[in-house]
C-alpha positions in Angstrom: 110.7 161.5 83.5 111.2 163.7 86.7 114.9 164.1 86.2 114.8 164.8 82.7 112.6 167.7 83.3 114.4 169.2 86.1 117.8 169.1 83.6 115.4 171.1 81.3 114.1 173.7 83.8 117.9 174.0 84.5 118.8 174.7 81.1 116.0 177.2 80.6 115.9 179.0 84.0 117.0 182.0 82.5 114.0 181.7 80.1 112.3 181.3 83.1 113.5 184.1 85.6 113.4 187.1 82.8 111.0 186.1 79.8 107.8 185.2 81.5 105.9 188.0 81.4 106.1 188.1 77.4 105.2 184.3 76.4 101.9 184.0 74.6 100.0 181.2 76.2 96.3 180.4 74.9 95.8 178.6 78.1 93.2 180.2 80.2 91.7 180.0 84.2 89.7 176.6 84.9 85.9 178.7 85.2 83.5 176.5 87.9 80.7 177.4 85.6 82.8 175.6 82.5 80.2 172.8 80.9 82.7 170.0 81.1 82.5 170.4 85.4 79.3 169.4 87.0 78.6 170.3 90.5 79.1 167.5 92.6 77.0 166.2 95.7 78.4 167.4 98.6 77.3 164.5 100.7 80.2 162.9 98.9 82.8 165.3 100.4 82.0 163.7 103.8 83.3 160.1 102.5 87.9 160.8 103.7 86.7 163.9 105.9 88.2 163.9 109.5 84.7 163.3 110.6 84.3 160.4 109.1 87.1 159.7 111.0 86.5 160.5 114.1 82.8 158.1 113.7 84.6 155.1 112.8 87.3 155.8 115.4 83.8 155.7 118.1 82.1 152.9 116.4 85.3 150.8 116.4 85.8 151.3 120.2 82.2 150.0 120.9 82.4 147.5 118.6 85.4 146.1 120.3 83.7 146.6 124.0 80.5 144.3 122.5 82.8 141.9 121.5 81.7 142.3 117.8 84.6 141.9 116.1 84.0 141.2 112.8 82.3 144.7 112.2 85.4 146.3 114.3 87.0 144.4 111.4 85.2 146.6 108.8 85.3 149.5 110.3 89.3 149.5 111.2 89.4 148.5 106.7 87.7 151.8 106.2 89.4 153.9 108.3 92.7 152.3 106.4 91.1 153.2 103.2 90.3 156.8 104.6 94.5 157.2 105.9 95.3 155.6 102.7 93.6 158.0 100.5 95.0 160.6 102.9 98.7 159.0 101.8 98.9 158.7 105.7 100.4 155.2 104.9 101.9 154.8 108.6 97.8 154.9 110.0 96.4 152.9 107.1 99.3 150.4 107.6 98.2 150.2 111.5 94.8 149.8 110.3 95.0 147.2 108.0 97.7 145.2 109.7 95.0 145.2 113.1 92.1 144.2 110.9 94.3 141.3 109.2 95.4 140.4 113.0 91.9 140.0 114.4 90.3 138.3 111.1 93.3 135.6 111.9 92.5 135.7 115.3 88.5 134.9 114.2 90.2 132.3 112.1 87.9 133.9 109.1 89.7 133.5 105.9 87.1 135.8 104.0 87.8 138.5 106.2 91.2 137.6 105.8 91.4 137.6 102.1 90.3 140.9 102.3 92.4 142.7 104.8 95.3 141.0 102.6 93.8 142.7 99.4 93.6 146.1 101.4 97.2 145.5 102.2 98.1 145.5 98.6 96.6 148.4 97.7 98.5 149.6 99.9 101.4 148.7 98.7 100.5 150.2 95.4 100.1 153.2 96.5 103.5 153.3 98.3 104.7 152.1 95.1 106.3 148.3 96.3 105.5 145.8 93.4 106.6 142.8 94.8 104.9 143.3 98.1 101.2 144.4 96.2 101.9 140.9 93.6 102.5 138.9 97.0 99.4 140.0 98.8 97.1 139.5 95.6 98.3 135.9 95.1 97.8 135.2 98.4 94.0 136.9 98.8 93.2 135.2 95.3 94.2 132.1 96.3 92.2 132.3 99.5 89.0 133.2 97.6 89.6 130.8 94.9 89.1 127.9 97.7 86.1 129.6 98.9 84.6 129.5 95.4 85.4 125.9 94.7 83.2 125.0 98.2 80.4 127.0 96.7 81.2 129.4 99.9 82.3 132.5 97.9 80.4 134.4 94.5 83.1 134.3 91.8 82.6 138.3 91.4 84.9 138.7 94.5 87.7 137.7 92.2 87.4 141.6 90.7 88.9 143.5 92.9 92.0 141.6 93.4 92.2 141.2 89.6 91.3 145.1 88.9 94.2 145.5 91.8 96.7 144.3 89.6 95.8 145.4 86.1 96.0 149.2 88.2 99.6 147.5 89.5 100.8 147.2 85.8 99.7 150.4 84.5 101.2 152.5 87.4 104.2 150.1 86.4 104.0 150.8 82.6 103.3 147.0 81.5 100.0 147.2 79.1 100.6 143.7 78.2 100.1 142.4 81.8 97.2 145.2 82.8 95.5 144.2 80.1 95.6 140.5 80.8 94.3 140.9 84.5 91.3 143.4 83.2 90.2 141.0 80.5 89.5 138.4 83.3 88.0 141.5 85.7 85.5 141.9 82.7 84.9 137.9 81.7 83.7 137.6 85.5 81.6 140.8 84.9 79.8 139.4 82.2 79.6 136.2 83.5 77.8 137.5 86.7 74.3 139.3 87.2 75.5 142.0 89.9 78.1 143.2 89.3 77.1 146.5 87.4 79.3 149.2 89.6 82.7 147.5 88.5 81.6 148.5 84.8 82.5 152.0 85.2 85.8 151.6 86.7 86.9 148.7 84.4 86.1 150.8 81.4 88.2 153.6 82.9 91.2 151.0 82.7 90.2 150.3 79.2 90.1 153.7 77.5 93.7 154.6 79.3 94.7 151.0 77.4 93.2 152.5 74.6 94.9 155.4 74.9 98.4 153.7 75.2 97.8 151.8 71.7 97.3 155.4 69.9 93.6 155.1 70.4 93.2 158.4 71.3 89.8 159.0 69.9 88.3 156.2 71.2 90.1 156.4 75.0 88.6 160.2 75.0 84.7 158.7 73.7 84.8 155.8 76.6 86.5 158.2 79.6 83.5 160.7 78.5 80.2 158.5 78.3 81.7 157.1 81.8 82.0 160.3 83.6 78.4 161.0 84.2 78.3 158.0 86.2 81.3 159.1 88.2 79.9 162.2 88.7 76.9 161.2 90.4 77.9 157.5 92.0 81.8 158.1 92.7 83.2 161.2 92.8 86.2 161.0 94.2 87.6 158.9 91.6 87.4 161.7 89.2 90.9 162.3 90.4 92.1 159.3 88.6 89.5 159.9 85.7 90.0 163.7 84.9 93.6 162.7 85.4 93.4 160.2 82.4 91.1 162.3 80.3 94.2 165.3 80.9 97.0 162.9 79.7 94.1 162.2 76.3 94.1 165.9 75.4 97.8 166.4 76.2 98.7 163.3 73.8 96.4 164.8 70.9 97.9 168.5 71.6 94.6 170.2 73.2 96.8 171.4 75.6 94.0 173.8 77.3 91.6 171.0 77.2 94.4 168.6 79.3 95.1 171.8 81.5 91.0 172.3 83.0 91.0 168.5 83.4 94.6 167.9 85.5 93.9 171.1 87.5 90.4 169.7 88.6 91.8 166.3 89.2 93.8 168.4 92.0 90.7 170.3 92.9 88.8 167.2 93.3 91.5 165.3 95.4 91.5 168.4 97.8 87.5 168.6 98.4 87.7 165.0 98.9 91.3 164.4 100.6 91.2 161.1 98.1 93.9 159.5 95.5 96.0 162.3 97.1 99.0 159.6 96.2 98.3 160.4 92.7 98.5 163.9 93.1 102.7 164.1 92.6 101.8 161.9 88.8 99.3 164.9 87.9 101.8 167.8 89.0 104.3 166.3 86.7 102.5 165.7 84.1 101.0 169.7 84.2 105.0 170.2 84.4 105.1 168.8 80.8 102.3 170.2 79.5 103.5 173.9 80.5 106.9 173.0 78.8 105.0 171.7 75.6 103.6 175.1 75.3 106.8 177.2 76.6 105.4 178.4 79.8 109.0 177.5 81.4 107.8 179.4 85.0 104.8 177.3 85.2 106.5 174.3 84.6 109.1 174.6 87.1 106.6 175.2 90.2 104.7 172.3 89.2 107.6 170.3 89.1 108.8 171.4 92.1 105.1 171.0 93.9 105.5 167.3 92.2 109.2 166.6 94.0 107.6 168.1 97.3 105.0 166.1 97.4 106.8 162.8 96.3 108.9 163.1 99.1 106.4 164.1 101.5 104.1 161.6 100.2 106.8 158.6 99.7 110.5 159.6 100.9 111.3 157.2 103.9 112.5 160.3 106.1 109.6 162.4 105.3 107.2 162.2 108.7 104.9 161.1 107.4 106.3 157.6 106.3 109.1 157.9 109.3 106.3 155.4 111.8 105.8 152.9 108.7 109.5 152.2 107.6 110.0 152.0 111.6 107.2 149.1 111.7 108.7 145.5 111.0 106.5 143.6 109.6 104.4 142.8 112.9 101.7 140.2 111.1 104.2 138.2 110.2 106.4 138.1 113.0 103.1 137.6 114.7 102.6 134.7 112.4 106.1 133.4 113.0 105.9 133.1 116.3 102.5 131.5 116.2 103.3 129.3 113.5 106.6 128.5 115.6 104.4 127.8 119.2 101.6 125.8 116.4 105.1 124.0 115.1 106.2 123.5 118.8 102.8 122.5 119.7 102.7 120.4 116.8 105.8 118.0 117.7 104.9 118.0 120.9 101.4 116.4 120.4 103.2 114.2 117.5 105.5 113.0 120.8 102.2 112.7 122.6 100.8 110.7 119.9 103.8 108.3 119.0 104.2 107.8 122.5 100.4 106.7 123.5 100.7 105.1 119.7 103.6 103.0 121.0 102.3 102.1 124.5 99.0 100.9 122.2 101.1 99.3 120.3 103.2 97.4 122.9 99.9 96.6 124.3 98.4 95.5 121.5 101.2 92.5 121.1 101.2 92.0 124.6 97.4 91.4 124.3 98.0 89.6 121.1 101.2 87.6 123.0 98.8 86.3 126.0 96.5 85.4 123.7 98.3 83.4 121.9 99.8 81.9 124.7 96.1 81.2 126.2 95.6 79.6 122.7 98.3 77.1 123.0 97.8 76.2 126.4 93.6 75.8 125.6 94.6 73.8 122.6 97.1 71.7 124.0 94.7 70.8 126.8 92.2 70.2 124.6 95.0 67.8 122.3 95.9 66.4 125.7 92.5 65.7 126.8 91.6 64.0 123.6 94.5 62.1 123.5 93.4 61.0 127.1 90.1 60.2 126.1 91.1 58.4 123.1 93.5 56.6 125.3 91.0 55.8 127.8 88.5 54.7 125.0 91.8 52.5 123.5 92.3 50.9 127.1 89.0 50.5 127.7 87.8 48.7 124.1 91.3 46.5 124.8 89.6 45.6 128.0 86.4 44.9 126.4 87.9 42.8 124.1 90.1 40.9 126.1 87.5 39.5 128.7 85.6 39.1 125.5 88.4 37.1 124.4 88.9 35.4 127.6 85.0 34.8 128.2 84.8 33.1 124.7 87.7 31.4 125.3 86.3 30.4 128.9 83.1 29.3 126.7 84.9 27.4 124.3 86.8 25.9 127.1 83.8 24.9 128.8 82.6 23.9 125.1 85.0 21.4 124.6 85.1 20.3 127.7 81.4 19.2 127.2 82.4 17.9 123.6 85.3 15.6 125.3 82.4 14.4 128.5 79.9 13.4 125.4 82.6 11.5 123.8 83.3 9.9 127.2 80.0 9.4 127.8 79.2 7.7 124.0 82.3 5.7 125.0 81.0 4.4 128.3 77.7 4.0 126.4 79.0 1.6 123.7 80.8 -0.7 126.6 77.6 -0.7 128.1 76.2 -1.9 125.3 78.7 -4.0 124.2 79.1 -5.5 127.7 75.0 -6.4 127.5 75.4 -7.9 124.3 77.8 -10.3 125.2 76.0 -11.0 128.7 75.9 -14.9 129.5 72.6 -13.7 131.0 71.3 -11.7 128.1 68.4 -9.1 128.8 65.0 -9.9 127.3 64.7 -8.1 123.6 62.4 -5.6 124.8 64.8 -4.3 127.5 67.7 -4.3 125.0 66.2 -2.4 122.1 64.8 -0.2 125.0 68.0 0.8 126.8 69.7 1.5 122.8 66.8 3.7 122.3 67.3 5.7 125.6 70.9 5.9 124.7 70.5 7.0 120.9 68.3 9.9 122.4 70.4 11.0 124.9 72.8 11.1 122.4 71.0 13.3 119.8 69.6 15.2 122.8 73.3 16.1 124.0 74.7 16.9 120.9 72.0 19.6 119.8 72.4 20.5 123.5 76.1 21.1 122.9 75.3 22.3 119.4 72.8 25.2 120.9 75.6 26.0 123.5 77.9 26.8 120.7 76.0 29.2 118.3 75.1 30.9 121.9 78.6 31.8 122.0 80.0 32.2 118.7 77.0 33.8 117.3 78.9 36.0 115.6 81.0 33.6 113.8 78.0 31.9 112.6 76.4 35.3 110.9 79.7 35.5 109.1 79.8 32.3 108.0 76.5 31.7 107.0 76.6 35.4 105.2 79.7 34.4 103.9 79.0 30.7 102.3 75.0 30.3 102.3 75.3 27.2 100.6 77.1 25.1 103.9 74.7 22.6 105.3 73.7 21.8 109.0 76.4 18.8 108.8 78.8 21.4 107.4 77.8 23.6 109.9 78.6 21.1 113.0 81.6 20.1 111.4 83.0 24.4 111.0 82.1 24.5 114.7 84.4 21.4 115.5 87.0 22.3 113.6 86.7 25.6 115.1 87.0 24.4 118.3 90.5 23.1 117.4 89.2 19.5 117.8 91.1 16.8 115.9 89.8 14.5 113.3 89.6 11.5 115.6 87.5 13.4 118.2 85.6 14.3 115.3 84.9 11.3 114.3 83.9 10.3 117.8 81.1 13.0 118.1 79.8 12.8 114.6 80.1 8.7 115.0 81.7 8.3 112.1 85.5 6.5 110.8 88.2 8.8 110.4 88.4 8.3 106.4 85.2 10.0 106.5 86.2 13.1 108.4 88.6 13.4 105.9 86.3 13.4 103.3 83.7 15.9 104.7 86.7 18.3 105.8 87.9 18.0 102.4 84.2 18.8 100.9 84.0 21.6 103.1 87.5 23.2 101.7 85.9 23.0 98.3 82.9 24.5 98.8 84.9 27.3 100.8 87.2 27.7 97.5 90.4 26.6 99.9 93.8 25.9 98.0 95.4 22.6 99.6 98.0 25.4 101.2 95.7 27.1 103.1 94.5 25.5 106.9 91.0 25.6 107.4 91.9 26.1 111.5 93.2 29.3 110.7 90.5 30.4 108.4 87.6 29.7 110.5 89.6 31.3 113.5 89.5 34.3 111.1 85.7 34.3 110.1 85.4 34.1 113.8 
């Protein structure tokens, strides 16, 4: 736009030089007494003054020698705001780069969030897109984290989106402006106090409006909102009397437009505020004074505009000289830190992976000698069973074998008395047969008396020998007697000989009786013991025994 109107003034600077004086112009002096100006509060004209300055220059050096830093912090975002409004972008860079470097220091991420939004806005102003979009995002996504602990009102999300909806109108993309103040006004009607964004979100509207050929209505809102503007924020009148100019000059009330861009310049003087906008409302007064012919006007405005746009912006301008000069010092700061954090970092990961592998080897050494303790205690104890079981073995063999031998012994000792009673019942009957046939027989009396005295001590040494036994082999008797409850005491004597490995004719000695019937009562016996003829009834009552 400002190169086609310099081509024009070009063309028509003879118009310019020699026909000035005669052009008919119905445009007339702005007149401070004119209804549409109110007189404003001159408390206001304090707010960007170099006194205002100078305070929060004071206040931020005692703030910083109490060690209060967050409200150094505040102080250092309004004197930014103060420079920026000034277009003294070198000092509100310096400003808002220190507050953003001592909210990181503070490690507060709300103050943070905000110095990056007051870095964006100052990007805007110097006209950098990218860097404005990237300091948004990054303060949005900040507070959006905040909100979602509950640590953060969801109305702070305004600004950043009002930010860029002003980002995309400056840019000339409605579409996108638009999108970003719809959300600005679903969080103001979702909320309960947020009622000073109203004013300056319907400002946004009625230039929207005003965009879409709306012309009537832009002009109705930017009106019923400039009462309010007039008595709670003055100084953005600039931007307000600014739109409401480009209204009239869009619907041809060109002295209308005129009164309202010339005291959108008066405005930004008494207050030293949006003087970034100023160059925008210069070259739009240019194209109003060429709508209407008035070629000299046009020029100086036009040049006043280029002035001002290189004064205000232009990299070599002194101005803007310090800030182009200033790398990026936040983020090399950052760099570095984030390099010594890395550094730091890897270190204390080598720390930990060391100390995590000592543990470690530790652990299975621990684990190793435990294991080790394990299988030695449990082999010991294996060991020491084994032992005692051996022992036990040994010592129940030993138990058993002079059981053995002491039955043995007994039985020995058993038959031994058998074979003397057999003896003696031998010697007995030669006695008696030797008295019988005596040539001198003894009287009757003495006969019958010495049989009887043998018979008894007979009987008597037999149920001696008899009580000996079951003394000894008590145990074979419970089993047999358990075993076949139907034997008989005969039975019984004759198991106990037989068990003493006696034969049938020794038998048949201490029972007194022939051999045939040994043979007979050892055969009864079988039968009642359910013996085949193959089986040796030695063996079986060794067995039982």
């Amino acid at each position: 736009m400002t190169y086609r109107l310099i081509i024009l003034l070009f063309l028509l600077q003879p118009f310019i030089l020699f026909g000035q004086k005669d052009s008919v112009t119905t445009i007339q002096n702005p007149k401070q007494s004119d209804d549409v100006f109110l007189n404003l509060d001159n408390r206001y004209s304090k707010k960007y003054s170099e006194e205002t300055v100078y305070e929060l220059k004071n206040q931020y050096a005692k703030q910083m020698a109490n060690g209060d830093t967050l409200k150094a912090i505040n102080t250092i975002s309004k004197l930014g705001n103060i420079y920026a409004n000034h277009a003294s972008y070198s000092l509100a860079y310096q400003q808002f780069w220190d507050a953003l470097l001592l909210a990181d220091e503070l490690n507060d991420i709300k103050t943070t969030a905000r110095s990056l939004e007051d870095l964006a806005w100052l990007y805007i102003s110097f006209k950098r897109k990218e860097e404005a979009i990237e300091y948004f995002q990054i303060s949005l996504k900040i507070k959006k984290q905040l909100i979602a602990k509950n640590e953060l009102a969801k109305k702070n999300l305004i600004p950043n989106y009002y930010g860029l909806t002003t980002l995309y109108r400056e840019t000339n993309e409605p579409l996108k402006s638009k999108a970003y103040l719809d959300s600005c006004f679903m969080i103001h009607y979702s909320g309960r106090d947020s009622k000073q964004d109203k004013p300056f979100l319907q400002a946004e509207e009625s230039y929207y409006h005003l965009n879409q050929n709306h012309d009537t209505q832009a002009l109705e809102s930017m009106h019923s909102i400039e009462p309010w503007f007039i008595k709670n924020q003055p100084d953005y009148l600039v931007m307000l009397y600014s739109f409401i100019g480009d209204a009239y000059k869009k619907t041809r009330q060109y002295d209308k437009s005129e009164r309202y861009y010339k005291r959108s310049i008066e405005i930004s003087k008494n207050y030293k505020s949006h003087m970034n906008y100023i160059p925008r409302v210069y070259e739009h007064l240019s194209e109003l004074y060429i709508n209407i012919g008035n070629y000299k006007n046009a020029h100086q405005y036009l040049l006043e505009a280029k002035r001002l746009n290189e004064q205000l912006f232009d990299s070599r301008s002194e101005n803007n000289k310090a800030l182009f000069e200033i790398n990026d010092e936040f983020r090399k700061v950052k760099e570095a830190q984030n390099e010594l954090i890395q550094e730091q970092r890897l270190a204390q990961l080598e720390q930990e992976d060391r100390i995590w592998f000592l543990q470690k080897l530790l652990l299975i050494g621990t684990i190793i000698f435990i294991l080790i303790v394990v299988i030695f205690y449990v082999r010991y104890l294996k060991s020491r069973h084994q032992t005692q079981q051996k022992i036990a073995r040994e010592k129940r063999e030993l138990e058993n074998r002079k059981n053995r031998e002491l039955l043995e012994l007994k039985n020995k000792e058993l038959a031994i008395s058998a074979l003397q009673l057999i003896e003696k019942d031998e010697l007995l009957k030669q006695l008696k047969t030797s008295l019988t046939n005596n040539p001198v027989p003894p009287t009757e009396s003495e006969v019958n008396k010495l049989f009887k005295s043998i018979s008894l001590s007979n009987a008597q040494n037999w149920k001696q020998f008899e009580a000996r036994f079951v003394s000894v082999n008590q145990a074979f008797f419970k089993k047999i007697n358990s075993t076949y409850p139907k034997l008989t005491a005969g039975d019984l004597r004759l198991c106990a000989l037989v068990r003493l490995n006696f034969s049938s004719k020794d038998i048949s000695k201490l029972m007194g009786i022939s051999n045939e019937s040994v043979h007979t009562l050892r055969y009864r016996l079988r039968k009642k013991m359910g013996l085949a003829r193959a089986d040796n009834l030695f063996k079986h009552l060794e067995q039982l025994g």
